[in-house]
Every structure is written in C-alpha cells, then in structure tokens.
VOGU-830735 format. One record per residue (C-alpha): residue in three letters; x, y, z. Coordinates in steps of 0.2 Angstrom, whole numbers, plus 5000, padded with zeros to 4 digits. Layout:
# VOGU-830735
AlaXYZ
...
***
This chain:
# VOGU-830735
Unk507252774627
Unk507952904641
Unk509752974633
Unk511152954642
Unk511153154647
Unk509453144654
Unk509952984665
Unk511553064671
Unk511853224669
Unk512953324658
Unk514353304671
Unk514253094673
Unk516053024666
Unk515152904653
Unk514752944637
Unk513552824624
Unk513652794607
Unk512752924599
Unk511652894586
Unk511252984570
Unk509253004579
Unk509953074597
Unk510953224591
Unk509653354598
Unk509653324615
Unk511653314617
Unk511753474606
Unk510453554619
Unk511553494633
Unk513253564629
Unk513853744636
Unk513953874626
Unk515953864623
Unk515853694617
Unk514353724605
Unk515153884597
Unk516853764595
Unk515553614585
Unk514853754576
Unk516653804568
Unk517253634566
Unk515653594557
Unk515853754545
Unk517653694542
Unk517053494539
Unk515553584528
Unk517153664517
Unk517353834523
Unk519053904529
Unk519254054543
Unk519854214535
Unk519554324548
Unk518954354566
Unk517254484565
Unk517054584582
Unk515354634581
Unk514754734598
Unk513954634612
Unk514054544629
Unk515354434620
Unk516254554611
Unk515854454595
Unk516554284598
Unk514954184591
Unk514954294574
Unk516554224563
Unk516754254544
Unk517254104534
Unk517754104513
Unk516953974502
Unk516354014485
Unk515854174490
Unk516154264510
Unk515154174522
Unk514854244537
Unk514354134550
Unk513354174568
Unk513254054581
Unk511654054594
Unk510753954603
Unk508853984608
Unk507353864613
Unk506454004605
Unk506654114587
Unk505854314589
Unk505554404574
Unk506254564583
Unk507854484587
Unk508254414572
Unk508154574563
Unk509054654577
Unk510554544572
Unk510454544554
Unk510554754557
Unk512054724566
Unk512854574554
Unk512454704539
Unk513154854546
Unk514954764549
Unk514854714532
Unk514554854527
Unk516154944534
Unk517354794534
Unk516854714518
Unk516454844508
Unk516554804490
Unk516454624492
Unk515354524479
Unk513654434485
Unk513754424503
Unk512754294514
Unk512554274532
Unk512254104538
Unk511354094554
Unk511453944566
Unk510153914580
Unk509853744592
Unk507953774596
Unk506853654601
Unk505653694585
Unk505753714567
Unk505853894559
Unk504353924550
Unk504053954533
Unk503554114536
Unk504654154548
Unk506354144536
Unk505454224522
Unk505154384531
Unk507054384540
Unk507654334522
Unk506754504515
Unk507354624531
Unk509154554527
Unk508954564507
Unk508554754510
Unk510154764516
Unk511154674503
Unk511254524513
Unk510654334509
Unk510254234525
Unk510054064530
Unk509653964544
Unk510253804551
Unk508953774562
Unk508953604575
Unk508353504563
Unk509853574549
Unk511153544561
Unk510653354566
Unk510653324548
Unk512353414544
Unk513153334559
Unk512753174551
Unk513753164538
Unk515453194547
Unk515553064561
Unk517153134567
Unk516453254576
Unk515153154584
Unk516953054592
Unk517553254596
Unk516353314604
Unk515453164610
Unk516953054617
Unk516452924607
Unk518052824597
Unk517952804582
Unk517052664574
Unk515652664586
Unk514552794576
Unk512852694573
Unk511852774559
Unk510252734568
Unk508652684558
Unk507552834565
Unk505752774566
Unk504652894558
Unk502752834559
Unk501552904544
Unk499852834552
Unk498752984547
Unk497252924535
Unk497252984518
Unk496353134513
Unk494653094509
Unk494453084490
Unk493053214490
Unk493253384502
Unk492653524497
Unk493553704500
Unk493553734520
Unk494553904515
Unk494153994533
Unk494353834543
Unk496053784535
Unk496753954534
Unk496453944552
Unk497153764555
Unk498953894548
Unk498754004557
Unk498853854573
Unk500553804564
Unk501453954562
Unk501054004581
Unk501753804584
Unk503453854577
Unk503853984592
Unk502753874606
Unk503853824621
Unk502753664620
Unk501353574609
Unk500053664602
Unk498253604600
Unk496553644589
Unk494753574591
Unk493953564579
Unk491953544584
Unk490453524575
Unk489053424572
Unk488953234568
Unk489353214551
Unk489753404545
Unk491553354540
Unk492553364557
Unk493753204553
Unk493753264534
Unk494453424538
Unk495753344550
Unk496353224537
Unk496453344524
Unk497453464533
Unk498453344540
Unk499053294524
Unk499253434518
Unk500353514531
Unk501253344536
Unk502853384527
Unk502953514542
Unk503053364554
Unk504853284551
Unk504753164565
Unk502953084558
Unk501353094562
Unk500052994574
Unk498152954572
Unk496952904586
Unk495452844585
Unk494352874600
Unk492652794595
Unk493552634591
Unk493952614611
Unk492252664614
Unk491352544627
Unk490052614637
Unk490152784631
Unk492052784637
Unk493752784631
Unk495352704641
Unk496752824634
Unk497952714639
Unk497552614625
Unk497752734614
Unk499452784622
Unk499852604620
Unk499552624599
Unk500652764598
Unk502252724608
Unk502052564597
Unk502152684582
Unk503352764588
Unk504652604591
Unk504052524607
Unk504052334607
Unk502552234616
Unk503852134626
Unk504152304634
Unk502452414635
Unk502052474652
Unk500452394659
Unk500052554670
Unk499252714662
Unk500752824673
Unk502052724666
Unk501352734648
Unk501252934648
Unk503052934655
Unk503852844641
Unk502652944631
Unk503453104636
Unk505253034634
Unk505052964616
Unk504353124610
Unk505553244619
Unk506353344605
Unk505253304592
Unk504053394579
Unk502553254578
Unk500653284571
Unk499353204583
Unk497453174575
Unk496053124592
Unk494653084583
Unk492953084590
Unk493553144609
Unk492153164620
Unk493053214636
Unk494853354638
Unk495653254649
Unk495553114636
Unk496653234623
Unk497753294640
Unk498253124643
Unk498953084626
Unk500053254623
Unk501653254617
Unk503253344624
Unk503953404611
Unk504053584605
Unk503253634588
Unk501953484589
Unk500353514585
Unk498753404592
Unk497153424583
Unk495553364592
Unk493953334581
Unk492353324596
Unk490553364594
Unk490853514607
Unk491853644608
Unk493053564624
Unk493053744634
Unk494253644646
Unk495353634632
Unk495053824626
Unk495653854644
Unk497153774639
Unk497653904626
Unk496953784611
Unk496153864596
Unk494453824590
Unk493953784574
Unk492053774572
Unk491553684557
Unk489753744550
Unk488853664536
Unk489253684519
Unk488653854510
Unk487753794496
Unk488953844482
Unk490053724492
Unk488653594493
Unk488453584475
Unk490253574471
Unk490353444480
Unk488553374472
Unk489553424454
Unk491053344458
Unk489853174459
Unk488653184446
Unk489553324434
Unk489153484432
Unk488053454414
Unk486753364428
Unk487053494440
Unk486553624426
Unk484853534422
Unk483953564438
Unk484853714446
Unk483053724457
Unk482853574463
Unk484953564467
Unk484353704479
Unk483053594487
Unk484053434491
Unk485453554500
Unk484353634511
Unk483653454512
Unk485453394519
Unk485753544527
Unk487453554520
Unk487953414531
Unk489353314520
Unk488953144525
Unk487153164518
Unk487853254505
Unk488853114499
Unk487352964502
Unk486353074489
Unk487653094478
Unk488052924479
Unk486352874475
Unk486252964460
Unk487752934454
Unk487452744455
Unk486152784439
Unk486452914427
Unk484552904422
Unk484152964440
Unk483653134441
Unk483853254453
Unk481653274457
Unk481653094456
Unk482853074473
Unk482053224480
Unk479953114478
Unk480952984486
Unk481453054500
Unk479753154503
Unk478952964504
Unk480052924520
Unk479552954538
Unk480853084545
Unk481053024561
Unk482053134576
Unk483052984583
Unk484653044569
Unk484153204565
Unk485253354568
Unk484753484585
Unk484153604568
Unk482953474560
Unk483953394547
Unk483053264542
Unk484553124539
Unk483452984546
Unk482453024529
Unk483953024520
Unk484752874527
Unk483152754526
Unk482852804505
Unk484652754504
Unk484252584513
Unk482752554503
Unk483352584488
Unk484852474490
Unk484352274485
Unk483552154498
Unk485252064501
Unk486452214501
Unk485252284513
Unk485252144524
Unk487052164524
Unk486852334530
Unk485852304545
Unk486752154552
Unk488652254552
Unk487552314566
Unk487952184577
Unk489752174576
Unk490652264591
Unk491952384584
Unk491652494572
Unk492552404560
Unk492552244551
Unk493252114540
Unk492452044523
Unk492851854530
Unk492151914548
Unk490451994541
Unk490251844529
Unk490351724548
Unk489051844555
Unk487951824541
Unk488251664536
Unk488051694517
Unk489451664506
Unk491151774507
Unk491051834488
Unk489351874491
Unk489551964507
Unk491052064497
Unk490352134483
Unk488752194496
Unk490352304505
Unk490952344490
Unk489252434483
Unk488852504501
Unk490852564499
Unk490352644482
Unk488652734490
Unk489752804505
Unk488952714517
Unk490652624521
Unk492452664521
Unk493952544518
Unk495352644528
Unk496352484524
Unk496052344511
Unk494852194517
Unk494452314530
Unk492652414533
Unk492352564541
Unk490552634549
Unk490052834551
Unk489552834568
Unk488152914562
Unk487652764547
Unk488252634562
Unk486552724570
Unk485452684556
Unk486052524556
Unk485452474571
Unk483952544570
Unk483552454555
Unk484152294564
Unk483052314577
Unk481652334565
Unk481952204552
Unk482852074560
Unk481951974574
Unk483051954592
Unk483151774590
Unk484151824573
Unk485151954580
Unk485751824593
Unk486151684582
Unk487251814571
Unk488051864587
Unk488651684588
Unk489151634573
Unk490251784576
Unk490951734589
Unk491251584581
Unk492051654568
Unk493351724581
Unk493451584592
Unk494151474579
Unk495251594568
Unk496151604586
Unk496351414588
Unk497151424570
Unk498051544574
Unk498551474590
Unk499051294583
Unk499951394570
Unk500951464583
Unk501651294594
Unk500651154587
Unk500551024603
Unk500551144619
Unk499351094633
Unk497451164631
Unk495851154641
Unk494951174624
Unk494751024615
Unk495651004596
Unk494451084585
Unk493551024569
Unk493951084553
Unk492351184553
Unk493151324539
Unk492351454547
Unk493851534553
Unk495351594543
Unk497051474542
Unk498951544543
Unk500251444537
Unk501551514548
Unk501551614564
Unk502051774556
Unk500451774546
Unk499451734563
Unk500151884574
Unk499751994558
Unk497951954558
Unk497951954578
Unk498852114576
Unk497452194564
Unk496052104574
Unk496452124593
Unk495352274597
Unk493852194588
Unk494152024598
Unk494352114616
Unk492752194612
Unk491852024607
Unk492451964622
Unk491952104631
Unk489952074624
Unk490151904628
Unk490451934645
Unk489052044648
Unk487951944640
Unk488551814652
Unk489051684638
Unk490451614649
Unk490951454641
Unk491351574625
Unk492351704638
Unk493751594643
Unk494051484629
Unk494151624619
Unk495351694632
Unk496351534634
Unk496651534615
Unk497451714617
Unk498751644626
Unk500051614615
Unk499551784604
Unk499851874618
Unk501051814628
Unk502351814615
Unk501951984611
Unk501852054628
Unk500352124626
Unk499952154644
Unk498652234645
Unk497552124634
Unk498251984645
Unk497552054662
Unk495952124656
Unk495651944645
Unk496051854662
Unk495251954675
Unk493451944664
Unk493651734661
Unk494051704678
Unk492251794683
Unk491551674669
Unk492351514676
Unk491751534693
Unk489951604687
Unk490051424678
Unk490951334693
Unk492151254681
Unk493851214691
Unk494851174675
Unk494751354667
Unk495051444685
Unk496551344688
Unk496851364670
Unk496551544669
Unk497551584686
Unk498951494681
Unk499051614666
Unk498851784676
Unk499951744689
Unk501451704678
Unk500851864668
Unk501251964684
Unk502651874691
Unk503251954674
Unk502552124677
Unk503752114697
Unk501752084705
Unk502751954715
Unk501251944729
Unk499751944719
Unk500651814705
Unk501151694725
Unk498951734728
Unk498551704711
Unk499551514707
Unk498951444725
Unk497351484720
Unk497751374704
Unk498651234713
Unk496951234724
Unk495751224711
Unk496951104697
Unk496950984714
Unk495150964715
Unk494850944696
Unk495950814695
Unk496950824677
Unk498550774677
Unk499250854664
Unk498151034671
Unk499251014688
Unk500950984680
Unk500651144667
Unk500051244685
Unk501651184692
Unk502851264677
Unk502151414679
Unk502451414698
Unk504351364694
Unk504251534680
Unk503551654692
Unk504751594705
Unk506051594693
Unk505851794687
Unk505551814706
Unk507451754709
Unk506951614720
Unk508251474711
Unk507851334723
Unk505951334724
Unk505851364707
Unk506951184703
Unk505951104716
Unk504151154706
Unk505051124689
Unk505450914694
Unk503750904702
Unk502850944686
Unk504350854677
Unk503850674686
Unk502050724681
Unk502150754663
Unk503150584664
Unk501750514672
Unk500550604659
Unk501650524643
Unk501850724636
Unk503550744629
Unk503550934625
Unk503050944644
Unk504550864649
Unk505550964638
Unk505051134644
Unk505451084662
Unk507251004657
Unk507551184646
Unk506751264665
Unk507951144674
Unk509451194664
Unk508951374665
Unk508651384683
Unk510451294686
Unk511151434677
Unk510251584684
Unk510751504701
Unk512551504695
Unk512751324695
Unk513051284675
Unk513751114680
Unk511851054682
Unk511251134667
Unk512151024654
Unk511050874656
Unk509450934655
Unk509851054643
Unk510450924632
Unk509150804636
Unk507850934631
Unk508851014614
Unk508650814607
Unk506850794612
Unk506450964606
Unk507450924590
Unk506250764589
Unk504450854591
Unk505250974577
Unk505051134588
Unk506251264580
Unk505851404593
Unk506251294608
Unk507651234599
Unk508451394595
Unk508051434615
Unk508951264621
Unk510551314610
Unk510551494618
Unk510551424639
Unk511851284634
Unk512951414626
Unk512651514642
Unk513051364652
Unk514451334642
Unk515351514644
Unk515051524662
Unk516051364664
Unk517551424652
Unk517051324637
Unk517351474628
Unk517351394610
Unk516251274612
Unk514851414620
Unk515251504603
Unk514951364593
Unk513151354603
Unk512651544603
Unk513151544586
Unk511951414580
Unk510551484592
Unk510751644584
Unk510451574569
Unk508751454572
Unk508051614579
Unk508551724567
Unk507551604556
Unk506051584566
Unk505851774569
Unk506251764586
Unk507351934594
Unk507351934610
Unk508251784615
Unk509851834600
Unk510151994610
Unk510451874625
Unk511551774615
Unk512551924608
Unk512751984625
Unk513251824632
Unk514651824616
Unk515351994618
Unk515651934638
Unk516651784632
Unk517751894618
Unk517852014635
Unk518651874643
Unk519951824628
Unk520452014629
Unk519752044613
Unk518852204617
Unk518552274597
Unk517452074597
Unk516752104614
Unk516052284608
Unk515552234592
Unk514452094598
Unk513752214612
Unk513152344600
Unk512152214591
Unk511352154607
Unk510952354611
Unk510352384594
Unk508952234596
Unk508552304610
Unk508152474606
Unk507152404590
Unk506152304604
Unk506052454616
Unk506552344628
Unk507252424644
Unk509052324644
Unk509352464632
Unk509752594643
Unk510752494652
Unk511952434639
Unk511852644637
Unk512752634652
Unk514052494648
Unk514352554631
Unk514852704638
Unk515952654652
Unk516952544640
Unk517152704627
Unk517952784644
Unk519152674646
***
C-alpha cells in the first residue's frame, strides 16, 4: 500500500505508524539534518559513545564524519546516495585514512564504518574492492547500506517514536511478506559457465542501476532456456532479500496470446494483495504494482514471453531488481531497452555427455565412447532430447547405447518438431512413445486434450476414464523418462515442445469421436468438483443448476477452506475449460459451469474471473435462448460491478434481469434477481430503493417457503437501516434473521448477523450491549475464517471505546482493524493510515 509520505508529502502534520517493513521510504524522505541526527542516535542505541568531533575538509566542514569509542575507535561517516561509485567511495576512504592518520596516530586497529540510504544493495564485489583500497591504508571498512540500516533500526523502537512522531507503544513489528515462488533448480543442469557468468555480470551492474535491470535469455525450443533461469535464480536468490517472482507465460496462452494483467494479478497476490481488493483494470494493476515494489530488491523469472511489451508491463520499480526473460528470440525491443542478452546454444558435446554420464554413469558412457558421439550430434545438444534418451536408457540397464541409436534410425523424422537446423526431435520423441507400454502411451496422447499446460492425476484420470491409480503410476513413469514435470505434488507439467508431440499422436491414434468424448468427461470432471465445492461452501443457496447426483467423478471437500485451495490451484485450468467450451459452442456446459463459480469467486473477489466467466455465459444463454441463465447470469455481473463503482452498467445490467426473470416465471429466480438489485443499490448509497427491493424479494421468498431467502433480506433489511442511519429499524430484522440463521446452522451468516446488530447497537448508545455483539461476531468469524467483516467490527469497537474516552482501547482496537486490512490489501488500509496518524498528533 501507498506510505503515508508518498500520499502526503514530507510536510503534512500526520504521521502513521511505522512498521518494521516501511522504514526505507521514510528514511529516504528525511532532510539531511535530520538523517545525520538518526544516524548518531542509532551509533549510540548500537553501544558507541562520542569521543570526539572529526573535521575532515568539505562543503560541510566535516559534520557528517564523527568518531565514536566502542571496543576499538569507530569512526563513523554519514551519507546518503541513490547511488554507490566506486571512485567516490575511495575518494572518501583517502580522506577518512588521512585524518586518522594525523589525529589518531598510534591508535590500535582502526575501522571506519560507512553509512549510506541507497535505494540498492552494495554489491558483493563492490565492498570487497573498497574494503582492499581502505585495508591498504590501515583501515577496516564497513557498510551499513539501506537494507543494514532498516534492520538496525529495528531493534530500537525508540527511535522509530523520535524520529517518526510516533508514541510509544504503537511500533508494529510488521510481518513482511517475502514471496519465494521461483521453481527449483532442475535436478540435472549441466555447466552453462559463459551464460551464467554473464547472468553476474547482469547482477553486479543491478547494484548501481537507478532502476530494474533485465536479461533475455533466447534460444531454441528446448535448448535449456527455463533451466538456465531457474538454476541461476537459485543460485543468486539470496541477493534478492525482498523474494522472488515467477511467471509463466505459456500458461496464459490462448490464441497465441498472453493477458499480462493476469500475470500482474499472480504477483501482487504474491506480494500480499488480497482478492477482495485486486484491481479489475490492467492500469490499475500495474499502478499498485509500481507501489508495492517501490524500494525493494525482487528477482522476476517471464517464462516463455513471446512479445516486449509483455515483459514491459510486468517491471518492477524498484532499484537493484533484476527481470530475466527467457523467449525463443532475441526481443531487440527489449535490447533497445538496455537489457542484456544471453543466447543459450546447444550443449558442446563434452557437456552433452556429462549430462548423458550423469544419467547412465560414466562406466556405460566409457563402453561405447563412438556411438555417445553419434546420439549427441543425433539430439543436437538440445537438453530436452538429451534427457528423453537418457531417460530411455536409463529405464534399462541392459540397454545399450547402438541399441537406442537402431531405434531411433527406424522412426520417420518428420519436420513438424524438428529444430530450423534439422534436429530430428520428432525421431526422438516418437521412439520414446513407442517404446513406452500401450496404456502409458495412451496416457500420453490424451494429456493432449486438456487446455492448460498442466494437469491433476484426479483430472487426467476424468479425461481418460481409466482408474486414478492407474492413470498415476502412467504420470509417474512419463515423470521418470522426462517427459513430465511435477512443479508441485499431484501436479503434471508438459514441455511445450512434448505437449506438441502429444497432439500429434492424438490426432493420429485417437479417432475425433474419442477425443470429444474425453473433452467431456473433463468437463465433467470440473463441473462437478465445482458443485462440491460450491455446496461445500453455503450448502442451501439458490441455483439454476439442479442438485447433483453423487456421480464420484469430481473431488469432495469437507470444509470450505479445503474447497478455495483446490479452486485456488485449479482456476486457471477451469477459465480455460470454460474458455474451449465456449468456442466449441457447448453452451449448456458454459454457464452452469459459470454459475457454480459464483460463490468461489465472489468470496474471493476474484474480479476478473467473475467478468470474463459472466460475459462468455451470458453469450451462451442467449445463443441457447434460455431466460433463466440470462436473468441468472445478469443478476450476478451486475452486483459484481455495482461492486467494482460500474453504477450504470450494474442499473443496465439488473433491468435486463428483472426483464428476462419476469418472462421465465420462477419465483424464487425473481426474488434472488431482486436482492441483488437491493445490493448494488445498497453499495451505490441509494438507502430507500434498496429497502424497497429487499421487502419485495422478502414477501417473495415468503411466497416461495425459502427460509435462508428470507434471512438474507431481513440481514439486508437491518443492514440497509443502518447504513441509512436509522439503527432503530435494524433491530428487528436483524434479530429475526440471527435466529433463523442460527436454525439453518449458517455460521458465516451468523457471525455477519452479530456484526450489523453490534453496529446497530453502538450507533444507538448501547455501548455494552454492541460489545457484547461485536465480541461474539468476532469470534464465529474468526472461526469460520472469515476477515473482512472482524476489521469492521474492530473498527466499530475502537469508535465505541472513542466514545467512553478511552483512547489507549479505542487505538488498540483500531490497529487490529488496520492490521487485517493490510493483510487483505484492502484499501481502507490507507485510510486508517490517515486516522492512526491524526490520533498520534494529538
């Protein structure tokens, strides 16, 4: 979120807490005076006592360069720089070490410890070769770069409250999130010396970069790009203390495009960024994108970009950051850009057979030294073939190294997958599938079908309809002959180029009646693992789509939490089954499976998922003329972007709905068409026409005998009275709904009943008795997971203690509504900034 100092200025009155992960920025923003006067406190807080002033020549006649006595003489300078030059440093260490030299003489084991605020890390190599200049001249140095400074200040709150106006207690040791989503190393990599050493030379130059820096890393399919970015990576990731990022281009792929805003979406999550607050709008995403990352040292991986402006869009701000793009060209847009290319070539062939050896061992190696030779220049030094060969004969330690290569001389080396130069993968590729056994292979060919480039053992067992151990242990041996990967467990991953293969076997092997019967049972698979998940989530709520049978082809959760993981994992690969669906125009499959990501998504604010879900179904429903899933499927988008502010399209959107709920005649349809009306004209601030829509579906529901339908518009009711400043009329329905609620054993609802009564009960000076509520409301959610709704309650808490005069209450309860906040991302953070500050003030 924004600081308070960028919001406002280094002049605005109010001050927020500061937390233990915001020190940076505030540093950066102090004058000089005031920075040089930290510096000394923290020397003193750190143990050091002044013994003398140290006039050194300069503009400042030496006031930044004091000598302090700890164990041995200290002698401390004070600086401040966005950026650390080589030259200047051991300008100043010259200068340091010639006062010592004549004021000091004598003295034992002098060290000269140099502060900086930079906006990057000093590099490795950057304080060795300072440290030499100053050993030279009898002098130790050290450096307390941004990061050293942040981490000293830390420990001595006190001088947060100096320098920070901040009063005491109200230091918050923040929980800084730190994302680690870089995939491992891969478990065989070869020696890449040239193209590492060149990835160093990319972080070294990054350390005295006013901004990120970036490398692409280009080459062709399957020569090692990705494997060369992770190993790197993980290697040099301890240079990164703020985390590390990884995005995966080819799994946004549709249509030989990539939305970055997606992408952007994965990493502010990453990076702390609740759904309930994710920006719908690309803009909007890049900005928060550029705020979060402010100040920080991050390591992004883009794999598989095929367009610049696709790595543009997703740069960090931060100084000392270092983006590395792995593409199959060179991206001269982004060359242009100052980024440093790193061309990755096939493997020489001692590297090739190390690779071979470290498969097979070097005693098999040794026994046919020619024919080693011939399978390399056969895989052209191209890793991923490498590996498959490898794999194959490794699988068999009777198999000899002339028996793969006869194999392979059988096979028809088609062009369709070989490389520009001839490499004849194809070859390679179809000996592997033929070799494997008859239902391992078809295994193989039918991943094909699935959308994403990944896939679950339970999913691929749906698609295949063969049993799930069965379809497990054929991953597993495809895992073991590198034609899979598992970046996460139960999860399996397809080479781009394999997924090629795969499909062209498919096509070949399976007939098209097949293929679309698999697509199917997929979809199946997905459709009721949602309605699981969806019932796992509220059990009774209004749906178009019928109850469904206990057909066992989906997964089952046994409590919420378990069903927004799976969705979590599984969102990307169900937007793209969705997507397929649609184009293949199986409509009736489009907007039930959009209907059952309803409650998925809504409670997770996932937005974007939302509109695209919404605005595909509702083209289904009216190529299928079905009344019931437009008024349905309007109903939905509008409230969505009544919640978005989209005031006029959510008015456009719900008449549309009343319209088309009218003419298909459900009662309980018009009613649920209704509520949402009342919520979007509730967000929208219209109090009256909102209570008017939530009786008229009321007296419906009544009509319709649903009692959680009449609930949630008494709990709309109640809420509504109070958001129009009328808690009076809120008690009855609130309490009507709390005991019908309590009845259909509806925890959530419950815990959000509790919350508006205490609300009510506040507003009308019932100041223990709202306690009593908020309390109680607090803890149902607490239980049911639920964070949102307790930050309203702790804020509703700390304005009752306000009113009793009991401010140390009233800030206390305040700070926990702001620290659920910030964990959500949620914008009402920044404002309770505001408030948190105003109150330190006075």
């Amino acid at each position: 979120m924004m600081s308070y100092v960028e919001r406002h200025g280094t002049g605005a009155r109010a001050t927020p807490p500061v937390t233990a992960s915001n020190h940076l920025l505030p540093l950066l923003q102090l004058d000089a005076s005031t920075f040089e006067r930290l510096c000394l406190w923290l020397v003193r807080a750190e143990g050091f006592t002044k013994a003398e002033h140290y006039g050194a020549a300069g503009s400042d006649g030496g006031r930044d360069i004091v000598a302090f006595r700890g164990p041995d003489p200290w002698y401390f300078q004070c600086k401040r720089r966005s950026r650390l030059r080589r030259a200047q440093l051991e300008a100043e260490v010259a200068e340091v070490a010639a006062g010592v030299a004549s004021r000091f003489a004598g003295m034992p084991s002098q060290r000269v410890t140099m502060v900086f605020v930079v906006t990057s890390l000093v590099s490795a190599r950057l304080r060795d070769a300072v440290g030499s200049y100053a050993a030279e001249r009898g002098l130790a140095c050290e450096f307390w770069a941004a990061t050293e400074l942040d981490e000293r200040i830390k420990r001595h709150p006190e001088l947060v409250q100096e320098f920070f106006r901040v009063p005491p207690g109200w230091f918050v040791e923040d929980e800084v999130v730190v994302p680690r989503r870089l995939p491992h190393a891969p478990l065989r990599f070869v020696n890449r010396t040239p193209e590492l050493a060149s990835l160093d030379r990319l972080l070294d130059r990054s350390r005295q970069s006013p901004g990120p820096s970036m490398a692409v890393i280009s080459g062709l399919h399957g020569v090692g790009k990705t494997a060369l970015g992770r190993y790197w990576g993980n290697q040099r990731r301890g240079y990164f203390p703020h985390g590390d990022l990884y995005g995966d281009f080819s799994r946004r792929r549709r249509g030989g495009r990539v939305d970055a805003s997606e992408v952007l979406a994965d990493f502010l999550r990453e990076l702390g960024t609740a759904d309930i607050a994710m920006p719908l709008q690309f803009a909007e995403r890049q900005r928060l994108f550029q705020k979060l990352t402010v100040g920080k040292q991050l390591l992004l991986l883009l794999d598989d970009v095929e367009e610049p402006a696709q790595a543009l869009a997703v740069l960090p701000a931060g100084a000392g950051s270092v983006v590395v793009v792995t593409a199959n060209s060179r991206m001269d847009a982004l060359l242009m850009e100052g980024a440093r290319h790193v061309e990755v070539r096939p493997l020489e062939p001692a590297a090739a057979r190390g690779l071979i050896e470290e498969a097979i061992g070097a005693e098999r190696v040794g026994r046919e030294p020619a024919q080693i030779d011939q399978l390399i220049e056969l895989c052209g030094g191209l890793p991923i073939a490498l590996c498959v060969c490898a794999g194959r004969l490794e699988a068999d330690a009777n198999r000899t190294v002339a028996w793969l290569l006869e194999q392979l001389a059988r096979e028809r080396p088609l062009q369709a997958l070989s490389a520009p130069n001839g490499y004849e993968l194809e070859a390679i590729f179809d000996f592997t599938y033929a070799d494997l056994p008859p239902g391992v292979a078809q295994v193989y060919r039918m991943l094909a079908i699935h959308p994403g480039l990944d896939i679950s053992a339970a999913a691929a067992s749906a698609m295949i309809d063969r049993p799930a151990d069965e379809v497990r242990r054929a991953l597993d041996v495809m895992y073991d002959a590198h034609l899979l990967e598992s970046p996460e467990p139960d999860l399996f991953r397809m080479h781009k180029l394999i997924r090629e293969h795969m499909a062209n076997c498919l096509d070949r092997d399976e007939s098209v009646e097949g293929q679309a019967a698999a697509f199917s049972r997929l979809t199946g698979y997905y459709l009721d693992t949602l309605e699981q998940a969806d019932r796992a989530i509220v059990l009774d709520r209004f749906r178009l789509v019928p109850s469904p049978a206990d057909s066992g082809i989906g997964l089952r959760f046994e409590s919420p939490a378990a069903a927004f993981g799976w969705f979590f994992q599984a969102r990307h690969n169900v937007i793209s089954v969705l997507r397929t669906n649609f184009e293949q125009e199986q409509d009736e499959r489009v907007w039930r499976l959009t209907e059952t990501l309803w409650p998925l998504c809504s409670s997770q604010k996932l937005f974007a998922e939302l509109v695209e879900s919404h605005e595909l179904a509702i083209r289904s429903a009216h190529r299928l003329g079905d009344l019931g899933a437009s008024a349905r499927l309007y109903s939905q988008l509008g409230r969505i972007k009544a919640e978005l502010g989209d005031y006029p399209a959510a008015g456009m959107l719900l008449a549309e709905a009343k319209q088309a709920a009218q003419k298909y005649g459900d009662l309980r349809l018009i009613a649920s068409v209704i509520e949402f009306s009342g919520v979007a004209l509730l967000h929208e601030g219209r109090y009256d026409e909102a209570l008017a829509e939530f009786h008229a579906a009321r007296a419906l529901f009544v009509e319709a005998r649903r009692a959680r339908g009449i609930a949630l518009q008494d709990y709309h009711i109640g809420w509504a009275h109070i958001a129009a400043g009328d808690a009076v009329s809120a008690l009855d329905p609130l309490t009507n709904a709390l005991t019908m609620f309590g009845e259909l054993t509806d925890r959530v609802s419950v815990g959000r009943v509790l919350l508006r009564r205490g609300q009510a009960l506040i507003d009308l000076e019932r100041d223990q008795d709202g306690r009593d509520e908020l309390v109680r409301a607090i803890e149902v959610m607490e239980s049911c997971g639920v964070r949102f709704e307790q930050a309203e309650a702790y804020e509703t808490l700390s304005r009752s203690a306000a009113r009793e005069q009991d401010r140390s209450q009233a800030q206390a309860h305040l700070i926990k509504a702001y620290r659920i906040y910030r964990e959500l991302g949620h914008p009402r953070a920044d404002e309770l900034l505001i408030t948190l500050g105003l109150a330190a003030e006075n």
